[in-house]
N, C-alpha and C positions, 0 to 999 in steps of 0.2 A: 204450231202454225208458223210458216214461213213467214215475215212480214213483206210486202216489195218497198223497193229503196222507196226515199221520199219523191213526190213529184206535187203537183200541183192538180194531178186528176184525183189521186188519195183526197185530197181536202175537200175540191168541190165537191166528191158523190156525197160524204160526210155528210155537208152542210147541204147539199142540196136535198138529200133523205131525210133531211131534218133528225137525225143520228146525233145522239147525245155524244157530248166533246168535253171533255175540261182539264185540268193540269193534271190529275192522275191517270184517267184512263178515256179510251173514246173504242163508242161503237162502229164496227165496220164490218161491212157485210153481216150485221148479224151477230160478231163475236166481238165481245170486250175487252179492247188491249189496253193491258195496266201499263202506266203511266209513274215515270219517277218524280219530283215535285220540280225534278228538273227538266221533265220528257219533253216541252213542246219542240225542243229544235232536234228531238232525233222520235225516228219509225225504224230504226234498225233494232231488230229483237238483242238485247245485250246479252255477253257469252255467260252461260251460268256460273263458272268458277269467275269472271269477274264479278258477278253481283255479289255472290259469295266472300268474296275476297275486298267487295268495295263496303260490304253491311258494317254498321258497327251495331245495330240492335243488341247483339247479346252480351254489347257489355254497357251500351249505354242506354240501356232501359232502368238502369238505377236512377239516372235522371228525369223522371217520370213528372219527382214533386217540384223541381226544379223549371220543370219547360212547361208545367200548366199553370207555376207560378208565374213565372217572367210572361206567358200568352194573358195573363187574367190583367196584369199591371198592362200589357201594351194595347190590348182591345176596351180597356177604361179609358188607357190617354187618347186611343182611337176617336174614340165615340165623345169626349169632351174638349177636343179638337175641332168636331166634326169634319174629319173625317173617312168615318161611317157614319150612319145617322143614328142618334142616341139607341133607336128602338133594336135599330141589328147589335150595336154592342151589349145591349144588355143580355138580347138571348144568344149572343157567342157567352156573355160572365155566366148567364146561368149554368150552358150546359157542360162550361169547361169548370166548377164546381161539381154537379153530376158525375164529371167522367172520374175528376179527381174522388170524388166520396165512392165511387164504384171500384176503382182499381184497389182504394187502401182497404176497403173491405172483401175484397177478391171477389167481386161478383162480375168484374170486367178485366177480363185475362190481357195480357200484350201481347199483340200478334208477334212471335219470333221469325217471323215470315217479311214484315215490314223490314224496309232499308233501315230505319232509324227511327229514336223513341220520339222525335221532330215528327215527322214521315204520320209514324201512326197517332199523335194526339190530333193534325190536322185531318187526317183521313177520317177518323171516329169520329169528330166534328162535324166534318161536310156531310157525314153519310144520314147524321142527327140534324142536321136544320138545315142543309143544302145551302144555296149559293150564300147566305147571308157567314156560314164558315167559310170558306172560300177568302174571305175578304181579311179573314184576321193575319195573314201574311202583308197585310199592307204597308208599305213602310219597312217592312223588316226582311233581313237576307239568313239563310241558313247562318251565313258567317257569323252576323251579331248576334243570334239565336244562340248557337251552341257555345259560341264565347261567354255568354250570360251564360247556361244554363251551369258551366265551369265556374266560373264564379260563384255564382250561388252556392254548387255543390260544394266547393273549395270551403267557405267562408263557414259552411256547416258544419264540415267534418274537423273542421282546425276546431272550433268550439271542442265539438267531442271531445279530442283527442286531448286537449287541453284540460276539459274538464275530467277525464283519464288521468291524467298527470296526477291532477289534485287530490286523485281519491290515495293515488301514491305517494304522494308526499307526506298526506296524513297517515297512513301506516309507518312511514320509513320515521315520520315526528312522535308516534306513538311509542317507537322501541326506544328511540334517543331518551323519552323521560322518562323509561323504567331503567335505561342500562346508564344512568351516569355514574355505578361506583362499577360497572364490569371491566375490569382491569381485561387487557389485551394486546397481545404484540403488536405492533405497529410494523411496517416493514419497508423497505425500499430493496429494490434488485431481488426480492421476493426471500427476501433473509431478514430475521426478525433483526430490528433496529431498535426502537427505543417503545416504552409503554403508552399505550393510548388507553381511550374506554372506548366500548363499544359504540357508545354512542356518538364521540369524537369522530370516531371511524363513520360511522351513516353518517352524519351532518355532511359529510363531502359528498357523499350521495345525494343529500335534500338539496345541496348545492346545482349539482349538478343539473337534476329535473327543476330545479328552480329557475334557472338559464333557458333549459327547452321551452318549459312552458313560454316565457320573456318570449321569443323569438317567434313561437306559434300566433302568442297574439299581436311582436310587431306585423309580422307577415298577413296580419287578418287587417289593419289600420292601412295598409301599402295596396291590397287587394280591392280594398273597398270603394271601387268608382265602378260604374254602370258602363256595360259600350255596346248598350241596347242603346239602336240607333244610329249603329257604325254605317251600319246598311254591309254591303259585299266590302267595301271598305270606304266607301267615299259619300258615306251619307245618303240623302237624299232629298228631293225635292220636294215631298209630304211635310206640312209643319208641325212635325215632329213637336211635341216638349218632351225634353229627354231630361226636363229635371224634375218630372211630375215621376217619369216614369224610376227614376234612378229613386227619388225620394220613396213612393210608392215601395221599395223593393229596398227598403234599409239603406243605401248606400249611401255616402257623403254628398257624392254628386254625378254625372254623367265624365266618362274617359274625354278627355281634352282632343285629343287627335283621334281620328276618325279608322285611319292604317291602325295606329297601334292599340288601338280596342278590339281590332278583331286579330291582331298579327300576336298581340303580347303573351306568351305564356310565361313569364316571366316567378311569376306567384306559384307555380305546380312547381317549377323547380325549385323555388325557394321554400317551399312547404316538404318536396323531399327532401330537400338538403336535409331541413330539421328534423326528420324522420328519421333520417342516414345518422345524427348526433345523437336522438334517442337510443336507435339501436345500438350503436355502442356504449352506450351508458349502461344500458340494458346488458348488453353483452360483458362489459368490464366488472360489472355486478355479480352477474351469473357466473363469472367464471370462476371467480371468490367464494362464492356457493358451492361450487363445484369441488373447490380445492377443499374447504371448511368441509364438507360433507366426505372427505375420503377417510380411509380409515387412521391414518397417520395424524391428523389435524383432529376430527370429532368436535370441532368446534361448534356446531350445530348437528340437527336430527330435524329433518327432512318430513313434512306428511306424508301419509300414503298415500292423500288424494293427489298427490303432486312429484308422486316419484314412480317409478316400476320396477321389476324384479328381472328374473334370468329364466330362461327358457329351461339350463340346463345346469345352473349355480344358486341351489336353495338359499345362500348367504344373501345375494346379492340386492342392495335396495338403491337403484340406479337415479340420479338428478335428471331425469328426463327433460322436465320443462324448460331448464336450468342450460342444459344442451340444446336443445332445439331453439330456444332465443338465440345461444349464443350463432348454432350455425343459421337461421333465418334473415342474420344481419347482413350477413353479405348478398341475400337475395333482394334487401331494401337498396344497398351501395348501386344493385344494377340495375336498378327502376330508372335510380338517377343520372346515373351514366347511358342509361338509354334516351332519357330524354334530351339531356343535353349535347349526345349525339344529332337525335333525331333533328335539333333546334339549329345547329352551329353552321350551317349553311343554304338557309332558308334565306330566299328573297323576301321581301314584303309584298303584296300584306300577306293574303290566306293562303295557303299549300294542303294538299291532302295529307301529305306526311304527319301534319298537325295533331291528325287523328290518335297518331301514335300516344302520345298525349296521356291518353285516357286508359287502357289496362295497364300503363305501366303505374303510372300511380292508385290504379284503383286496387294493383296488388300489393304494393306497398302499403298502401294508408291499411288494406285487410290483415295483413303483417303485423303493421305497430299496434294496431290497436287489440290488439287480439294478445300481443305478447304486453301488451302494457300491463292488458285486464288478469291474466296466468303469472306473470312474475306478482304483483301483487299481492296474487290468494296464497303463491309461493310462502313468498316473505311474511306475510302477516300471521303465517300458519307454521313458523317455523320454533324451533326449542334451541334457545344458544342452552350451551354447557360451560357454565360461567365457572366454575372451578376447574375448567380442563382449558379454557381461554386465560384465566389467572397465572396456573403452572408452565404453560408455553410462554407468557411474558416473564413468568420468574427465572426459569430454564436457561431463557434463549440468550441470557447477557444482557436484557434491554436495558439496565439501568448501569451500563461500561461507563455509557456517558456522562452518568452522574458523579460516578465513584472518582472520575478522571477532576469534578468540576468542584468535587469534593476535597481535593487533593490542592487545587487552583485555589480556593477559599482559605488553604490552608500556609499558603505561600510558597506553593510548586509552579514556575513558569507552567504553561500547558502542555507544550511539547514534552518537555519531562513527562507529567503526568500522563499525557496519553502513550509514550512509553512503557511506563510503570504500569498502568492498567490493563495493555494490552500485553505485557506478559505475567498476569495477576490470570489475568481469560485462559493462556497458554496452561498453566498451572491447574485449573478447574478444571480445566476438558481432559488432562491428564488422568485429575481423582477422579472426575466422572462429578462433580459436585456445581453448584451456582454458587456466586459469590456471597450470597446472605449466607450461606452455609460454612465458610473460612472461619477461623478463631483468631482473634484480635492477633495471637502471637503469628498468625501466619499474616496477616496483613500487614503485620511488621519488617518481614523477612522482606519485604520489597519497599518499604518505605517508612519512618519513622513516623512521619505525618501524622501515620492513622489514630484513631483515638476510638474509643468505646459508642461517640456518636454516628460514627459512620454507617451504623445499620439501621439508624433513623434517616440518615439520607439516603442511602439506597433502597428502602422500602419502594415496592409499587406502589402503593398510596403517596408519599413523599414526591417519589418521582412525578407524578401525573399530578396532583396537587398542586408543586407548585410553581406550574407552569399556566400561568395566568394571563398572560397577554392577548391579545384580539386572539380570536379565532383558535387558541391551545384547548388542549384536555383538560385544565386544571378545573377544579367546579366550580370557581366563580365564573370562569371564560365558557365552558358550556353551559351554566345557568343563564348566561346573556344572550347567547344562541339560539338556546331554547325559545327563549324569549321570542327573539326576533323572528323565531321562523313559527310560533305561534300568531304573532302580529301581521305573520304575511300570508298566514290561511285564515284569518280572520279578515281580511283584508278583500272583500268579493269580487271578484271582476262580473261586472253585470254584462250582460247577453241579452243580445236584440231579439228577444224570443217573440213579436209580433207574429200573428196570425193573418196571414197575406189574404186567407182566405173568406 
């Protein structure tokens, strides 16, 4: 149906056929034109690829539990404000409870049809108790609407993702306290350097997600103000309590400026950023896995639930998961780079663009959390080869540096000594041998120094033993570690788990 431009005969036959009218849709002649919850100032039929292109429905109906929250908190403040009058807010709580207990039990579908998951909890409402829904927009603008409804969702999935972290970090703490005698090359420029344990080696992992986590839950403390109540950006004349409603809905308190509660995304990019730091943690992990897992290293064995094979190479038992973290990282980098794109030339306060917002982190956040949960099963389910990790540290020359320190101890300035060492190295890779495997008279041919203890200081046990100081491989310094990073999963971060409902 054509619509004709707007005029002022359009309204009066409306109202004078006494023709049902309201913010979504109004009878004319007969036929019911749907209405956007913006539509009273337009009667021009909108182009379909713009509606199409203007919807966010299909990706913001995830905030379903999010916008019947934040509606339930502002038609209480409503109604004990007065005003609405108590009796209309109570049966807007009751049946925006209903819609919510119907949607999470699937017995009340989202129309993919509506403009927005906004759009349709208002429309489901009005069509259930008529004008007295109607009224729960009062006070309140799409703008503070779905600014809350970010929030909310934001401040949920940082939990998650966090409380993700933790299930990782007790895996990655669980192999540190079986592997502190698993001797292992340590490495720098990716050429074996000096002996670690295995477990020395993860503790800079627990390091790592220990950081993340830190950051997820600054970013959750920084997020936490309400700017329900912004209104489109400038408030509004209703007397609002915007700290009934912020309280109401966890928050510390309601957004101080009115613009920058509905203009701020500021928290989506700082929760990518940390996303963007996971995935590479994730990624620098993986790629270690990747290397350890080849046939050259065999320094682990891989699950089958967590690896795949060859189409056409019966040998082949591929680190799949191990790869797809690592390349999914860069699909997180551009979540964030989209936003901060989308952000960098935005007037205040609300812009459409805003919208962007919302798939680029909702692909993200589905990214991390999904590679959080699979590296995990990876790692937890994996088999080091502690005597084929021992032989690569014995092999590789990592205890040069001792033998140099050995030499220092013994009254060789250093430079000397790491002369003399480094062509003691030259001489091995010649026989093809490590230097535990030299005879005292050959350790002599380069230095008089040597003495019959020197295979107790070059020992891999010696070597990583005893290196004790904060943070080293020796066992007292990873038994303190240990420690510490058992103190800090013991340590709970509580979560505002209230039930809004």
């Amino acid at each position: 149906m054509t619509i004709p431009a707007q005029n002022d005969t359009i309204y009066k036959e409306i109202f004078e056929n006494n023709e049902s009218v309201d913010d979504s849709s109004f009878t004319w002649k007969g036929t019911v034109i749907n209405m956007k919850l913006w539509g009273g100032r337009f009667t021009g039929k909108e182009n379909e690829l713009v509606d199409k292109y203007n919807s966010s429905i299909t990706f913001d109906s995830r905030f379903w539990r999010q916008d019947i929250t934040g509606s339930i908190a502002h038609a209480r403040m409503l109604g004990r404000q007065g005003i609405i009058s108590k009796e209309e807010s109570e049966q807007i709580l009751s049946e925006l409870k209903k819609i919510y207990d119907e949607i999470e039990a699937g017995t009340l579908q989202i129309d993919m049809t509506a403009e927005d998951i906004h759009s349709f909890v208002e429309a489901t409402l009005t069509e259930r108790i008529g004008n007295a829904g109607k009224k729960l927009h009062t006070g309140r603008s799409r703008n503070d609407q779905v600014a809350l409804d970010m929030r909310l969702y934001c401040r949920d999935v940082a939990h998650d993702i966090s409380d993700k972290l933790k299930d990782l970090l007790y895996t990655i703490f669980h192999i540190m306290e079986e592997n502190t005698d698993t001797y292992m090359p340590g490495f720098t420029h990716l050429q074996k350097a000096q002996p670690i344990t295995l477990a020395h080696h993860l503790g800079a992992y627990f390091e790592f997600f220990k950081r993340d986590r830190s950051r997820i839950e600054d970013c959750i403390e920084r997020m936490n103000y309400s700017p329900l109540g912004s209104g489109a950006l400038a408030g509004t004349t209703y007397p609002l309590d915007r700290e009934m409603t912020a309280d109401e809905l966890g928050f510390y308190g309601p957004t101080e400026n009115s613009i920058d509660g509905v203009a701020d995304r500021d928290y989506v990019i700082e929760l990518l950023a940390d996303f963007s730091l996971i995935m590479q943690h994730l990624s620098r992990f993986s790629e270690e896995i990747i290397i350890w897992n080849s046939n050259e290293y065999r320094f682990i064995e891989i699950s089958d639930a967590y690896s795949t094979g060859s189409s056409i190479m019966p040998q082949k038992k591929n680190p799949d998961i191990a790869e797809l973290v690592r390349g999914k990282t860069g699909r997180v980098y551009g979540s964030l780079m989209t936003l901060l794109t989308s952000l960098k030339g935005l007037p205040l306060a609300y812009n459409k663009d805003m919208q962007e917002d919302k798939e680029a982190f909702f692909d993200a956040l589905d990214t991390v959390s999904d590679s959080i949960v699979l590296f995990n099963g990876m790692l937890a389910t994996l088999t080091f080869n502690k005597d084929v990790m021992a032989a690569s540290a014995r092999n590789g020359f990592t205890n040069a540096t001792d033998a140099a320190d050995y030499l220092v101890n013994n009254g060789i300035p250093f430079r000397d000594a790491h002369g003399i060492i480094g062509r003691l190295v030259l001489y091995c890779i010649d026989k093809k041998c490590a230097l535990d495997d030299l005879t005292i008279d050959e350790f002599r041919q380069f230095s008089p120094a040597f003495n019959e203890d020197v295979y107790e200081a070059i020992s891999l046990q010696t070597c990583v033993e005893k290196r004790n100081t904060i943070g080293a491989p020796g066992k007292l310094a990873i038994e303190r570690m240990i420690q510490k990073c058992n103190d800090y999963l013991s340590d709970e971060i509580i979560h505002n788990d209230e039930e809004w409902l």
